[in-house]
C-alpha positions in Angstrom: 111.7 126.2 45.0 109.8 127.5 48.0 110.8 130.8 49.4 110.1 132.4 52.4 109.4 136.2 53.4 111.8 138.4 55.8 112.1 141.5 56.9 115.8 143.1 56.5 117.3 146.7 57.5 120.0 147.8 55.3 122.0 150.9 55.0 120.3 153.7 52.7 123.1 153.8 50.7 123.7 150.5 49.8 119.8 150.1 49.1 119.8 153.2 46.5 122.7 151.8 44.8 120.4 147.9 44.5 117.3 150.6 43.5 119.6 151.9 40.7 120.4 148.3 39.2 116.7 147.4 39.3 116.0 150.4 37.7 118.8 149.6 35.1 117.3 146.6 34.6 120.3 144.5 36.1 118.2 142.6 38.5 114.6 142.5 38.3 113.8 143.1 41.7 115.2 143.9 44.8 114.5 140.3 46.0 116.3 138.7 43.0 118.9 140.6 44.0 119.5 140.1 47.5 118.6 136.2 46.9 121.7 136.8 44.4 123.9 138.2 46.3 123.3 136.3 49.4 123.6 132.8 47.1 127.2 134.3 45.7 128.6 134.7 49.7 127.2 131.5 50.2 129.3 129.9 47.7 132.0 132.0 48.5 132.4 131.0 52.1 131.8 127.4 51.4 134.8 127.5 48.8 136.7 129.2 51.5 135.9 126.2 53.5 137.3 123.8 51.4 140.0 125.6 50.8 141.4 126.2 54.6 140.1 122.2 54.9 142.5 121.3 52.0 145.3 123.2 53.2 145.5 121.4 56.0 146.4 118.1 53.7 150.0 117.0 53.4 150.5 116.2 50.0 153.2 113.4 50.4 150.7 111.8 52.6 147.7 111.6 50.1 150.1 110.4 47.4 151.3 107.5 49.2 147.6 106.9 50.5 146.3 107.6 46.9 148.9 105.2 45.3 148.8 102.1 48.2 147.9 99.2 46.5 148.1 100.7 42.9 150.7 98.6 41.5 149.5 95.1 42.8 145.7 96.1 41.4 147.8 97.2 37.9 148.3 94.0 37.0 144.3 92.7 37.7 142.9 95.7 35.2 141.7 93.7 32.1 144.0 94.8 28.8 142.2 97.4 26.4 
């Protein structure tokens, strides 16, 4: 994977506390880290996405979408 250089400011605090888990060994560097963390909100928006997207569904709806047609096709699936 390629990655590219930035520059970041961050609040002292917050970057003694990511020293001290480098230093514990928890991440190996303050890059891994940040990549990491940035990677996990990432993934957490995206999932929030979906989520707001899905609620928006009406279940009866996608039922009777999801089931149209299923009984004729039924009786064209081959027998196991």
């Amino acid at each position: 994977m390629r990655t590219a250089k930035i520059a970041i400011s961050m609040d002292e605090q917050v970057l003694a506390e990511l020293d001290r888990l480098v230093k514990t060994r928890v991440f190996p560097s303050r890059s891994n880290a940040i990549q990491t963390a940035v990677q996990e909100k990432l993934a957490r928006v995206e999932r929030a996405r979906l989520a707001r997207e899905c609620s928006k569904l009406d279940p009866k709806f996608e039922k009777a979408m999801a089931e149209e047609g299923f009984a004729a096709e039924l009786d064209e699936w081959p027998e196991y």
